[in-house]
Steps between C-alpha positions, in 0.01 A plus 500: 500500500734582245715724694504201739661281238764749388610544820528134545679439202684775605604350831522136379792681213679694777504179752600245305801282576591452121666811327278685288530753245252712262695556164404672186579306193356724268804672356656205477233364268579791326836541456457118355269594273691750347779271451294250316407791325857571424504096360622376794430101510740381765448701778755265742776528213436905462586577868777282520623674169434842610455443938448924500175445293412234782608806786246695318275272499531409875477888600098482376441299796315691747476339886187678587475338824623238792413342793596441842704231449668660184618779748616270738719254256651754343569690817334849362293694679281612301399463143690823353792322676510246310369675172821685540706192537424271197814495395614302815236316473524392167855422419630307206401143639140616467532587130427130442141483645405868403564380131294204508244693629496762231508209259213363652330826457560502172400170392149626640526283811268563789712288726851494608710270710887550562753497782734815555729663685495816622672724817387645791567874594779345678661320260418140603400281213108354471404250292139463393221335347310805280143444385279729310172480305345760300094472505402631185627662151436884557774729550331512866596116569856597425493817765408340850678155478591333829817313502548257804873432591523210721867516677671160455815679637508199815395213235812611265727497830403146625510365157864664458623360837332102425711546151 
């Protein structure tokens, strides 16, 4: 029964029409602990201050997986595709989002909310709607989070073209 129910959640990850990714947020928690330990307070001020601190930061993000529709957005073919490609993916216009969800982290919320911008493997912009919740307060909770991206990409265009 159980294997049943893996492989269900397995195949209801991998089909669905939303873009889906398993992240580890563990180092980031981390890495923001140790700046609090450093007396960090104003964790929004510090990366603007010193934005390679916030590069480091960023780097202890780990995508550990995708699905389907991830591949398919972002035109890669295969998870180690894109893996390889983050930096195309995440250009300067997402350093906005990726921020306030870092913050989030470290304010010890289970919950984020945000839009974003990101790009596909082509270079084509996407904007987004990112949501994430953490379940619990082990270091576990913080190593298997699934972040849903919704692609507004067609909302942003019709509401630039009624403008």
């Amino acid at each position: 029964m159980i294997e049943t129910t893996t492989s269900s959640y397995r195949m209801l990850f991998d089909q669905s029409p939303v873009s889906l990714w398993v992240e580890d947020f563990s180092l980031i928690n981390v890495f923001v602990e140790s700046l609090r330990a450093e007396g960090v307070t104003d964790l929004r001020a510090f990366f603007h201050t010193y934005p390679e601190r916030f590069a480091e930061c960023v780097q202890e993000l780990k995508v550990l997986d995708v699905n389907n529709a991830t591949l398919r957005l972002y035109k890669a073919k295969s998870l180690e595709e894109l893996k390889q490609n983050m930096h195309k993916i995440f250009q300067a216009e997402a350093a906005a989002c990726i921020m306030e969800s870092i913050i989030a982290i470290a304010d010890g919320r289970k919950q984020f909310d945000g839009q974003g911008i990101n790009y596909d493997l082509e270079g084509n912009k996407l904007h987004f709607r990112i949501t994430w919740t953490i379940t619990g307060d082990t270091i576990e909770d913080y190593q298997k989070v699934i972040v849903a991206m919704q692609d507004m990409t067609h909302l942003e265009k019709v509401r630039k073209e009624l403008e």
